[in-house]
LUMMIGU-728454 format. One record per residue: x, y, z of N, C-alpha, C in turn. Coordinates in steps of 0.05 Angstrom, whole numbers, plus 5000, padded with zeros to 4 digits. Atoms other than C-alpha are relative to their C-alpha. Example, Ala and Ser with C-alpha at 12.3 -4.5 7.8 and 13.67 -1.06 7.14 Angstrom:
! residues 2
501849765000524649105156501850245000;498449764999527349795143498550225014;
! end
This chain:
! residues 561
498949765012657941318561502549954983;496850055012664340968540499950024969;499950055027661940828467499050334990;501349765013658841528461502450234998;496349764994666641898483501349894982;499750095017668641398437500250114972;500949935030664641698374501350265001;499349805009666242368398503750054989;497649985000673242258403501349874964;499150135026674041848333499250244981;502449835010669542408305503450305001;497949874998675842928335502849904973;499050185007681042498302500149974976;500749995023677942498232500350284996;498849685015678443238229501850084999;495849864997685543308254501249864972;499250185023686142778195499650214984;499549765015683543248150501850275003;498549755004687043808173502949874995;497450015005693643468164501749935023;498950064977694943358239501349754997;499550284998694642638239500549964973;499650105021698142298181496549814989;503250155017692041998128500449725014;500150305004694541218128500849895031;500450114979694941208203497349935018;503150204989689540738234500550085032;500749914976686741118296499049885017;501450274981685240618356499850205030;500149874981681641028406498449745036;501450144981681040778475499550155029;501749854979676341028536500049785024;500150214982677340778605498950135029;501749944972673840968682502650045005;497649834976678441458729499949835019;500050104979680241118786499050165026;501149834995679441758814497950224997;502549905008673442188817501050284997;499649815003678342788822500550114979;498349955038681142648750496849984980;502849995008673442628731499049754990;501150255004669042058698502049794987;498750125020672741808638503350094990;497849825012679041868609501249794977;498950125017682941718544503450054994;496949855000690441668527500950014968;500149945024689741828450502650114996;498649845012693942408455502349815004;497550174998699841958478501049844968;500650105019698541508428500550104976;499149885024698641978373502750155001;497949895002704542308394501550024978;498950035020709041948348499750024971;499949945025706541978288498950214992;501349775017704042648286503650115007;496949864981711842788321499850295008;499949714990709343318368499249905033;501150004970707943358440496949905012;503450124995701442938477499150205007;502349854982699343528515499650204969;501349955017699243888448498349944979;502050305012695743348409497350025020;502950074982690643298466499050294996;501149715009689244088461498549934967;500849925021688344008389497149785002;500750155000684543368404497150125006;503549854979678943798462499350214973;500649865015679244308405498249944983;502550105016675743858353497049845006;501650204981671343478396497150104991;502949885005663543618369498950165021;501149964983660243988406497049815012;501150234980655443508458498550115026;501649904977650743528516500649855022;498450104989655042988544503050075034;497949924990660943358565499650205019;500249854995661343708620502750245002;497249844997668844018630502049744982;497450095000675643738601502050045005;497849935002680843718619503049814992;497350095012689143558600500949885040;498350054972692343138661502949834996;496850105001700442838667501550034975;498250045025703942698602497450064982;502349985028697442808560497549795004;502650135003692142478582497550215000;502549925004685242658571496549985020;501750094989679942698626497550114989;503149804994672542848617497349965031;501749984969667343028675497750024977;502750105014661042738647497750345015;502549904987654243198654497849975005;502050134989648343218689498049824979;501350225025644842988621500649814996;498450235005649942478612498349855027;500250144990647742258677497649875011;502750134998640542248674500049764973;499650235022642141808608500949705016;499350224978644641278653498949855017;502550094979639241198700498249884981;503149985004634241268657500249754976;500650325019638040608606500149865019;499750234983638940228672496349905007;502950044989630740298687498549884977;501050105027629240208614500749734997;499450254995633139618614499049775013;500850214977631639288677502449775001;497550215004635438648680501549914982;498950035018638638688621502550114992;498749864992642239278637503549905004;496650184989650439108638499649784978;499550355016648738438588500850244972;499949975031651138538516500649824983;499950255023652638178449502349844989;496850055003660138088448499649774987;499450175019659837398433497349934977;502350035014653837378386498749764998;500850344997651136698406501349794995;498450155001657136358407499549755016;500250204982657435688443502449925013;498250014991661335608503499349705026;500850284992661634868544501250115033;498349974969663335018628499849765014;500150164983665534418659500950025034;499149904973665434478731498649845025;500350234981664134008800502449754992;499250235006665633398767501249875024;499650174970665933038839500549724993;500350265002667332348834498749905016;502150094985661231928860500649795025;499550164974664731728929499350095022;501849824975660932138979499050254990;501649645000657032798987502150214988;498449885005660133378964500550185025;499849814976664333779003500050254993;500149745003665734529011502150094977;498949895025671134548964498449924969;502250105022666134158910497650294997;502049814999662134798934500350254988;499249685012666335408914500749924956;500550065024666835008850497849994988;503349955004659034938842499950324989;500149625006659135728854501150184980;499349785020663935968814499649944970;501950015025661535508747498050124997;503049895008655235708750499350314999;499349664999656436398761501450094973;498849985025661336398700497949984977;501950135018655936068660497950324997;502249855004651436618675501150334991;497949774999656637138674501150004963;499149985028658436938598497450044984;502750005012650836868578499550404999;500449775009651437628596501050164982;497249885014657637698549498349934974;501950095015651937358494501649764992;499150215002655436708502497049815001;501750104985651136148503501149685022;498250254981652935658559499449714997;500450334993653334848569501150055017;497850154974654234668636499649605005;500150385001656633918642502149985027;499450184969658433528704501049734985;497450305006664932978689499349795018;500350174982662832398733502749744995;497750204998669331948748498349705008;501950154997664931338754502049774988;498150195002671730898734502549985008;497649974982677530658764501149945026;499650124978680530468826499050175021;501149824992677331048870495949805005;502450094999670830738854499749655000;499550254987673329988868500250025029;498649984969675630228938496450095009;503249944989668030488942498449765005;501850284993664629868927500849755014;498250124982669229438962498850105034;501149894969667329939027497549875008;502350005005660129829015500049785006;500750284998660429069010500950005029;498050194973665028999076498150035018;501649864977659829429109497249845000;501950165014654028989075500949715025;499850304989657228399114501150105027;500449824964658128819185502350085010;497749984986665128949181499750335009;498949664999667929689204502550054994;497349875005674230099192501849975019;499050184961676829779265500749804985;499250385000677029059242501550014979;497850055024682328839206499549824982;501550055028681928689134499350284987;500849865015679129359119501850194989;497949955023682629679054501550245019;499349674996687530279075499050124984;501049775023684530639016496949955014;502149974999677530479035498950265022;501449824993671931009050498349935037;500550054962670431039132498150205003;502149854996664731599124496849835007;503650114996657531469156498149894971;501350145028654731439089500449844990;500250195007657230879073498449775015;503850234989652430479117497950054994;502950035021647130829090499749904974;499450165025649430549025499149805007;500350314998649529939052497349925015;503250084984642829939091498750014974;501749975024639830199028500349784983;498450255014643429598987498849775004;501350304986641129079032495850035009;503249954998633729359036498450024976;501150085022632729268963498350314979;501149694999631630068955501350084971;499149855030631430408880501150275004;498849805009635730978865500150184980;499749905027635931448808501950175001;498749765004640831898786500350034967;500249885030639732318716498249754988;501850145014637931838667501349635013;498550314991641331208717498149855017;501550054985637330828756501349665008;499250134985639730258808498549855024;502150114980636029718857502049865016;498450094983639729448919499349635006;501450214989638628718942502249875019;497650054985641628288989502149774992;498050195010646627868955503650145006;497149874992653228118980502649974998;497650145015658127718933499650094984;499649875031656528148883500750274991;498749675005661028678870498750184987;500749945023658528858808498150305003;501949814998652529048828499050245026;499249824976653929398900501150274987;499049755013659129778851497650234991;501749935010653229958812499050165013;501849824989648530128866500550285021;499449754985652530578904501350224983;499849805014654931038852497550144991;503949945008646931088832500050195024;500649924980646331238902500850265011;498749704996651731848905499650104980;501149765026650432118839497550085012;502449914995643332178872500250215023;499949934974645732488935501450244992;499249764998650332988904497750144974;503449855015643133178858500250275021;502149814978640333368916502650285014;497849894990647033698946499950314979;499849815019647334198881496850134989;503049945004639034238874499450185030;500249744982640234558947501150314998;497149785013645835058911498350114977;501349915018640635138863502050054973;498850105027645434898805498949804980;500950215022643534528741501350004983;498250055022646834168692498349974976;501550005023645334108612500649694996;498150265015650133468605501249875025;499150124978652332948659501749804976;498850175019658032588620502649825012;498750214993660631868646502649964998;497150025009668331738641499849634999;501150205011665331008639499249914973;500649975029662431188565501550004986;496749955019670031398538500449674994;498850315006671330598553497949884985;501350195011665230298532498550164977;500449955024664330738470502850034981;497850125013671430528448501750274992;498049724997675031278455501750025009;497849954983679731108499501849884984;498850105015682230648452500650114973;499849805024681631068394501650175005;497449724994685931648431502549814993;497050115000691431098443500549984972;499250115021691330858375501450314976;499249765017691131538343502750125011;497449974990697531758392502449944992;499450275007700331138372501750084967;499150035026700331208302501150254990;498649815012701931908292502250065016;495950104989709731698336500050185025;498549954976708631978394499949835036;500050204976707831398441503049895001;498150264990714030908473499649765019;500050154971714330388515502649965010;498950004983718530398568500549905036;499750134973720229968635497049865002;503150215003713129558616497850214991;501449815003709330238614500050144970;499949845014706930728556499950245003;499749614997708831398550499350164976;500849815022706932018511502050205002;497149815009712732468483498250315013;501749715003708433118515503050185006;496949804992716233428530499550104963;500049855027714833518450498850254994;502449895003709033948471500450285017;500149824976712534398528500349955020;499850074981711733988579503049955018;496850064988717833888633501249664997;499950305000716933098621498149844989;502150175019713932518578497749845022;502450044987707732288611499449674996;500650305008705431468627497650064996;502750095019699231338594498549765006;500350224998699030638605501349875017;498050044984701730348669501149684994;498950334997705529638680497249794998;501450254992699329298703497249984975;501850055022695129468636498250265005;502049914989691329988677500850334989;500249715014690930748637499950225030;499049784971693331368688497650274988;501849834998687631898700500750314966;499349885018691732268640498750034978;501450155022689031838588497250034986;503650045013681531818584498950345005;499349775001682532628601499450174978;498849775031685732778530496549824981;501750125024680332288502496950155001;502849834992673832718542500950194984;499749725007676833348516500750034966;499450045022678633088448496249944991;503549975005670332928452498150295011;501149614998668933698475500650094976;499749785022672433988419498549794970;501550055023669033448361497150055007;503449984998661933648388499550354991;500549805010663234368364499550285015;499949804984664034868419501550244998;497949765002666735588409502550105024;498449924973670635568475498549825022;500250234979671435078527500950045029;498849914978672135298599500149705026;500150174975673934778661500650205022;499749984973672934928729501249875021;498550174975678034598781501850085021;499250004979681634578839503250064991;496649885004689634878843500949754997;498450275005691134208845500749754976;501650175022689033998785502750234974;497849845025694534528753501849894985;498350245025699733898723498649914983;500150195031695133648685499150244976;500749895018693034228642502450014979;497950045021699734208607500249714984;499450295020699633498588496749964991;501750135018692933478568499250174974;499349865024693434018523502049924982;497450145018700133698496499049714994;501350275012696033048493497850094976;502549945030690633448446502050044974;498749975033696033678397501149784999;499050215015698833038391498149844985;501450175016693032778359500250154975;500049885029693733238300496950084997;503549955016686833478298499750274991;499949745001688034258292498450095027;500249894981686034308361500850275021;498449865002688234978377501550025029;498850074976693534948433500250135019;501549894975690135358482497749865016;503250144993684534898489501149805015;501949774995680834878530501750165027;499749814982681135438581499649985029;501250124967681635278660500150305012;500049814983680135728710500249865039;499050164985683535408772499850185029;500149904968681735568847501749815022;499150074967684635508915498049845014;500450114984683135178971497650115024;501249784973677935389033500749865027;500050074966679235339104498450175019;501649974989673135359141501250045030;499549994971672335649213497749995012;502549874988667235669267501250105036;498549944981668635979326502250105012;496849925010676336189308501549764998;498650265001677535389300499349974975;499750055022678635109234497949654997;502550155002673134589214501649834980;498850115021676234009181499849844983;500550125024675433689116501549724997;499050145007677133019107498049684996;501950195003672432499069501049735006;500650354988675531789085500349965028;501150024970675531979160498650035008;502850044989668732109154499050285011;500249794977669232769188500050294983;499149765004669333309141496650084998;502149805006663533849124499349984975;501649995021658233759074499850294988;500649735012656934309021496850035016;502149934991649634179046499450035033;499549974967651934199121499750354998;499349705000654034909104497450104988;502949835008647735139062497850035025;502250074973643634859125500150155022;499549824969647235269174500850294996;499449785013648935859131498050154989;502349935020643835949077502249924974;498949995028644535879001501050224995;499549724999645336648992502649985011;497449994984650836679043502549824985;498750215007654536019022501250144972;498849925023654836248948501550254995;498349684996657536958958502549925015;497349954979663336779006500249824983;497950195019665736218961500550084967;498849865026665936708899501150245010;498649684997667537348936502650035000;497449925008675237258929500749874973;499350115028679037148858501249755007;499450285000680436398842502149975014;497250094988687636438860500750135028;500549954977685936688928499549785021;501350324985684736148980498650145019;501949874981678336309025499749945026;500550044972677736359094496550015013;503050014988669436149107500550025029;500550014964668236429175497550014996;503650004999661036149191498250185012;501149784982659636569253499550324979;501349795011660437179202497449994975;502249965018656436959144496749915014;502350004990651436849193498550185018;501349694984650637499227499350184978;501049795002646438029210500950235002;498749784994650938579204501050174983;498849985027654838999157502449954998;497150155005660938639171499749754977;501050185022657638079130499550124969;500849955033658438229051497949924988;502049985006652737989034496950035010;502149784991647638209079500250274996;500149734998649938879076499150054966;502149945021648338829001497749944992;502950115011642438479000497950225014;501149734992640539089051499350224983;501249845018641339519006498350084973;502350125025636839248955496850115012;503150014973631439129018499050285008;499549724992632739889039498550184975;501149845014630940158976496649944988;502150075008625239758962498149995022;502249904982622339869028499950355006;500549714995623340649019497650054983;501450045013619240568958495850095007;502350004998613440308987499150115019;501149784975613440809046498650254994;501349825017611041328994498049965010;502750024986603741219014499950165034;501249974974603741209087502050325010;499149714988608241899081498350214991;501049865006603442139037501150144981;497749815022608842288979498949814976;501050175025607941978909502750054988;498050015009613941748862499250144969;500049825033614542118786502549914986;497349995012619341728752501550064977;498849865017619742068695501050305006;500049804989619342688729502649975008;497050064979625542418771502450024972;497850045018629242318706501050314987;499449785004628342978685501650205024;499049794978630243248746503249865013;497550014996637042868757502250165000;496749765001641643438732500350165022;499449804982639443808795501349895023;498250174976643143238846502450124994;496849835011649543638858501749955023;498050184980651843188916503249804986;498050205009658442848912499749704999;500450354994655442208935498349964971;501850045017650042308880502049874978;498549955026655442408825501849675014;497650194991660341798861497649754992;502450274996653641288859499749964966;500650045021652341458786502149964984;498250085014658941378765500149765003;499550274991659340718798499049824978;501950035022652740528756501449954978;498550025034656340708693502049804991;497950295006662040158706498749775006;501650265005656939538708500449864981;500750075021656739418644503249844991;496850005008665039428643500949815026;499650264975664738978707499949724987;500450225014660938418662501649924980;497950125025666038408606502649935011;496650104982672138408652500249805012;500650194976669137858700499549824979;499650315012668337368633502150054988;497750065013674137588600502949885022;498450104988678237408661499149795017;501550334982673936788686500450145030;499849904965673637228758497050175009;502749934996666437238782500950155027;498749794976670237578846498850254996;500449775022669738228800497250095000;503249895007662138228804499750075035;500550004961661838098885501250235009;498049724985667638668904497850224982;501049865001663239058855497450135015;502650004982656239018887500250145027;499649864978659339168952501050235003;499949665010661739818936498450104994;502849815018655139978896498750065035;501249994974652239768967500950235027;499449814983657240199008499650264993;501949615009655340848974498449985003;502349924989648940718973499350055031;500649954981648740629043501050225012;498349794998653041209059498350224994;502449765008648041709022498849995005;501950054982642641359047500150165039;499449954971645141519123500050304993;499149735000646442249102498850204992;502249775013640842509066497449815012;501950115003634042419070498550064972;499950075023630842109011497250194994;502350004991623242219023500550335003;501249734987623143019023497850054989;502649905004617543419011500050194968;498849825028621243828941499449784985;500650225016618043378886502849994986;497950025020623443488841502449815017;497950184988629343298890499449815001;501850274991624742658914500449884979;499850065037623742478840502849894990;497650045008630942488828501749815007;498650214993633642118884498549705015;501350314998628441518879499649904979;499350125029629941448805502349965007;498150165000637141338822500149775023;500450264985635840928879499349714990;500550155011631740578844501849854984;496549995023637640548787500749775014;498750174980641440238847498749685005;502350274989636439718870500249814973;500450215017636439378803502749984988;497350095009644039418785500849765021;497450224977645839038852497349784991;502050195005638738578833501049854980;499550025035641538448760502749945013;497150154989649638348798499349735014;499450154970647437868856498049754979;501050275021642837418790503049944992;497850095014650337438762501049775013;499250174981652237048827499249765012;502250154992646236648832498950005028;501049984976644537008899497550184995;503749904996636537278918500850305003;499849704999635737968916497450145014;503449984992629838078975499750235004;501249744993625538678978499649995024;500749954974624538569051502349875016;498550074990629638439110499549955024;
! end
């Protein structure tokens, strides 16, 4: 309805123009926003405010003159003037069979629009480095990329999702190093073994696998083990093969997919890394200092110049960073989003201050992070603890296994990024309506098993009939459910313009607690065709907004429970 209060209101606006109200050469920017309240009615606009000044008269008289011009409409049901001059309107029952009846027309399309007109947008997000399984924080990262991805595709973005694999570096020395020691029967007991090295079970399966001559694949990588156990090289090799394959499967349980898996191995051996330095280099903002190179990013904003290049020759995770993201923006993307961890918040300043120092016209927003918290898992009211080189923490696919996928992905997007989550297992595993997403997936199941109860009551559905007959629902819950409806569409643009797939989850569950609420209070199923008609076209309505939200999330939406 927003764009249609819109027309009438610009439509107002133009006549006051002509009459002389509104000065000619002032440019009228009308804007329509959802009551918080259902007392102040559907919509409301703050025009008159707005115009105040330059017509230099009073908002609440401005808004009078404003309801005065307004076309007449089949829209409107009442207006009224509320505080300093605002403008409410109470939508009507036409208005609100219009609503239903584009959400049914629609179907899952319903809420998507064209904003960005096929723009191209790149979401990097996981990017695990291939030293074990992924864990649960690797998981709310999973969730909330891929959710974004699908969440901008409804904005008419079109998405890349790419997975960063750290596959260089000392991280992945301390891996193959583990692997060999374990290859030759040592353990994390006997001395000798690295303090940095990896002490998780999986690394014996590495190493069984290694020494049993076993092929691996991951993407387009492929890796064979044997038993020669003086060979770093190729241990290195085969156990990164081996976890890139393992967190496949880990994200193929999450039911995630990538378009682009892109090596930080490739930056070195397609001569980028060296190219960033040189270009740094030459356009003056490198030094050396105390054996190390630094980069002037204090030129850039930053609180301090950044090493680049340490004493021992060896490039700081900074480096090959500015040179990936300096290869995002020459591949031609309209917007570049990363997905990471709070912890990951220092480097967005310097690697942005490392893109403008190359002079490329990079524009110095780029790219866009959307940075999450932390989770602290519980079971029981004890805290479940995470920690990969003790071996002891919680797999993402531990949790899908004992949770569900459904469950798993909803509680690690249902709070906003800068929230830190508290996974309690015991609840996402009850059956209840204390659980957020059973109670909405209920109400999906609920309506689609009222549906098919039609038969055995002996009633039949009319859903055009129902559409026509909406204006006669004169319940408050009716009128509270269909307003809800109407902010979907304004859920999807807020939830990519603020990278907060949260925004879709808190919505759903609301759609879900009215419904259920009306559900409990009426019965649906009467014997008055017309009423019947009416409230199993908005049900219906219902059933495919939260169907069409919980795809936004990449959770199932079952007809049966």
């Amino acid at each position: 309805m927003k764009p249609q209060i819109t027309l009438l209101l610009e439509s107002a606006a133009n006549q006051l123009k002509s009459e002389g109200v509104i000065p000619q050469d002032h440019a009228v920017r009308v804007s329509v926003d959802n009551t918080r309240d259902k007392a102040h009615g559907d919509l409301a606009t703050n025009l008159a405010m707005t115009l105040a000044k330059p017509c230099k008269s009073n908002p609440r008289a401005i808004a009078e003159k404003i309801i005065a011009a307004i076309p007449d409409n089949q829209l409107i049901e009442k207006i009224e003037i509320a505080g300093p001059g605002f403008i409410n309107f109470y939508l009507s029952g036409a208005s609100n069979a219009e609503v239903v009846a584009q959400i049914l027309e629609d179907g899952a399309q319903f809420g998507w629009n064209i904003n960005a007109a096929g723009k191209k947008v790149q979401v990097e997000f996981v990017s695990a480095n291939p030293t074990g399984p992924l864990h649960v924080g690797h998981g709310r990262n999973a969730a909330l990329g891929d959710s974004l991805c699908r969440i901008m595709e409804a904005n008419g973005w079109e998405p890349t999702r790419e997975f960063y694999y750290n596959d260089a570096g000392a991280q992945i020395d301390n891996l193959a190093l583990s692997v060999q020691l374990r290859c030759k029967g040592l353990t994390p007991d006997d001395e000798g073994w690295p303090e940095d090295g990896y002490r998780g079970e999986y690394i014996i399966d590495i190493a069984k696998a290694y020494m049993a001559g076993e092929t691996v694949h991951a993407d387009d990588k492929e890796a064979t083990g044997a038993k020669d156990v003086d060979n770093l090289n190729a241990i290195r090799e085969f156990a990164v093969a081996y976890l890139r394959h393992e967190q496949d499967l880990d994200l193929k349980a999450f039911d995630v997919d990538f378009d682009i898996y892109f090596l930080e191995s490739s930056l070195y051996s397609g001569g980028l890394v060296e190219q960033t330095v040189k270009q740094l280099t030459d356009n003056g903002y490198t030094y050396e200092n105390d054996g190390a190179m630094w980069l002037k990013t204090t030129e850039f904003g930053d609180d301090k110049d950044r090493v680049m290049r340490k004493k021992d020759g060896g490039y700081t995770y900074f480096l090959p960073d500015v040179a990936y993201h300096k290869n995002k923006f020459e591949r031609g993307f309209d917007r570049v989003i990363n997905v990471q961890g709070a912890d990951h918040h220092s480097t967005v300043t310097r690697v942005r201050a490392g893109l403008q120092a190359l002079n490329e016209g990079i524009p110095q927003g780029f790219p866009d992070y959307a940075l999450y918290q932390m989770i602290l898992v519980t079971r029981g009211g004890e805290e479940v603890k995470l920690s990969k080189r003790a071996g002891s923490y919680l797999t993402l696919r531990d949790l899908i296994e004992e949770v569900g996928r459904d469950a798993t992905r909803y509680f690690l997007i249902s709070r906003s990024c800068g929230a830190q989550i508290t996974f309690d297992i015991d609840l996402a595993r009850s059956k209840s309506n204390e659980n957020p997403v059973y109670y909405i997936q209920y109400a999906h199941a609920r309506i689609h098993g009222m549906l098919s109860k039609l038969a055995e009551s002996d009633l039949t559905f009319d859903q055009k009939a129902g559409l026509a007959a909406l204006s006669n629902l004169e319940l408050d819950a009716e009128r509270e459910l269909i307003t809800q409806l109407r902010r979907f569409p304004d859920v999807v643009v807020s939830a990519a313009d603020s990278l907060e797939p949260s925004m879709v989850a808190t919505y759903l569950k609301d759609l879900a607690g009215l419904f259920h609420s009306y559900y409990n209070s009426n019965k649906m199923l009467v014997e008055e065709d017309d009423i019947r008609n009416a409230r199993l076209a908005l049900s219906k309505a219902v059933a495919q907004v939260i169907a069409s939200g919980l795809h936004l999330l990449g959770v199932s939406a079952p007809e049966s429970m």
